[in-house]
ZADO-1210 file (C-alpha; in nm, 4 decimals, padded with zeros to 6 digits):
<atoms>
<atom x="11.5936" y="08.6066" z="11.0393" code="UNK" pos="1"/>
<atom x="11.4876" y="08.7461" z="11.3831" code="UNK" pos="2"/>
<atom x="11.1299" y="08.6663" z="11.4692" code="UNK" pos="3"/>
<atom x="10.8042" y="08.9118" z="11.3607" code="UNK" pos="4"/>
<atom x="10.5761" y="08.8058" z="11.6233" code="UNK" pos="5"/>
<atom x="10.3621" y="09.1001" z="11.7468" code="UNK" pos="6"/>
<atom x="10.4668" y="09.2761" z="11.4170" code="UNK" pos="7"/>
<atom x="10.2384" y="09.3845" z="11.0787" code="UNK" pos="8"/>
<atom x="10.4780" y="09.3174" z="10.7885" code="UNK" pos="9"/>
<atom x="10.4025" y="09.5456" z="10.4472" code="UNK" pos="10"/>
<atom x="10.4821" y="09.3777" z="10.1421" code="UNK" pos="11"/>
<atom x="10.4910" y="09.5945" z="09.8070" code="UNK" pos="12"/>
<atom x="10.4744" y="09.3553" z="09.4790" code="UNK" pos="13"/>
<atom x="10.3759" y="09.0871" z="09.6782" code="UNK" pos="14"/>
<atom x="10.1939" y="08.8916" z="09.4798" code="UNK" pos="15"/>
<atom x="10.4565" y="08.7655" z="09.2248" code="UNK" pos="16"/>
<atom x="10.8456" y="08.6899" z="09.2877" code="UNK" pos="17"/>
<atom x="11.0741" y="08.7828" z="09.5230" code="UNK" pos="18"/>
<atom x="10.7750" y="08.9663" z="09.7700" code="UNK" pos="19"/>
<atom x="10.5569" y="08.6688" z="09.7482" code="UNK" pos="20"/>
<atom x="10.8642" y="08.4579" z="09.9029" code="UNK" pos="21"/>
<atom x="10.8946" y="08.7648" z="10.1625" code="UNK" pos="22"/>
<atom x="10.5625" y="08.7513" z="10.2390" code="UNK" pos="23"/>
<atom x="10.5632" y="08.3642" z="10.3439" code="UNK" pos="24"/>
<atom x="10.8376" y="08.3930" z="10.5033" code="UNK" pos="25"/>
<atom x="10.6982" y="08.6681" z="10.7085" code="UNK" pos="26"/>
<atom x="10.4138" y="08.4104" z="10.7931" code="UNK" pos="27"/>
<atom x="10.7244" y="08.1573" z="10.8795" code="UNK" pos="28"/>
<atom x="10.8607" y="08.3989" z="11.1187" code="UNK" pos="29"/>
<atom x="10.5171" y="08.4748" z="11.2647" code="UNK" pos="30"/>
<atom x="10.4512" y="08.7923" z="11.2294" code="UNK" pos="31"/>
<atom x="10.0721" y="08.8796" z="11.3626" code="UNK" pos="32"/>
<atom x="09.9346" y="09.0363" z="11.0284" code="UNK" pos="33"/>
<atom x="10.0665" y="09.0362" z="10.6066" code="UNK" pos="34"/>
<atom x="09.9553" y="09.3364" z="10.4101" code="UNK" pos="35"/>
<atom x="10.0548" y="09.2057" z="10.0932" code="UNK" pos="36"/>
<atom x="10.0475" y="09.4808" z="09.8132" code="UNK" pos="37"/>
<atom x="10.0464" y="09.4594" z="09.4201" code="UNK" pos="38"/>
<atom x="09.9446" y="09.4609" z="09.1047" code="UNK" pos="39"/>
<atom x="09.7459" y="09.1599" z="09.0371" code="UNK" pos="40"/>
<atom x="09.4273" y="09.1038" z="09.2997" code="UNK" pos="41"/>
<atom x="09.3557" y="08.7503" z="09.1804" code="UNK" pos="42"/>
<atom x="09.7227" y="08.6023" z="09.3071" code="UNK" pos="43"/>
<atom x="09.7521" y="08.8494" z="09.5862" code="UNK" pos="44"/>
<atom x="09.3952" y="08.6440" z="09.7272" code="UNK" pos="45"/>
<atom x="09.5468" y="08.3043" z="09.6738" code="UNK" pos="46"/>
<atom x="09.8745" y="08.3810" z="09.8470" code="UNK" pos="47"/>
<atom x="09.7022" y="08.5264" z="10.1466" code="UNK" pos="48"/>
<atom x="09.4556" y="08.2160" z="10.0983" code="UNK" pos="49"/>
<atom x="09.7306" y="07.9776" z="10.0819" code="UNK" pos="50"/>
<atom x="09.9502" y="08.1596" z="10.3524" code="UNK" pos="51"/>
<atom x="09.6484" y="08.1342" z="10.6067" code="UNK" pos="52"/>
<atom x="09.5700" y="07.7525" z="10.4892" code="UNK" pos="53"/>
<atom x="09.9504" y="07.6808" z="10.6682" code="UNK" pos="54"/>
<atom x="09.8623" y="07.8416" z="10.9913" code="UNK" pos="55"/>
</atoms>
């Protein structure tokens, strides 16, 4: 995967499955901001919690 940095990455159902693995990857890659989009508020905070905890 080609580097994100300077990019905002949209996720849609990313806080479950396959988008939550697409969204920390997107962090690997470092892309500057995560909108991470779905159904369930409660995960979607601890992935974006847990994403920023690994810098």
């Amino acid at each position: 995967m080609r580097t994100l940095e300077g990019l905002i990455v949209v996720v849609t159902g990313g806080t479950q499955g396959l988008g939550e693995e697409i969204a920390r990857r997107a962090a690997q890659h470092h892309a500057a901001g995560i909108v991470i989009c779905g159904r369930g508020q409660e995960n979607g905070t601890r992935i974006a919690a847990e994403i920023g905890e690994s810098g």
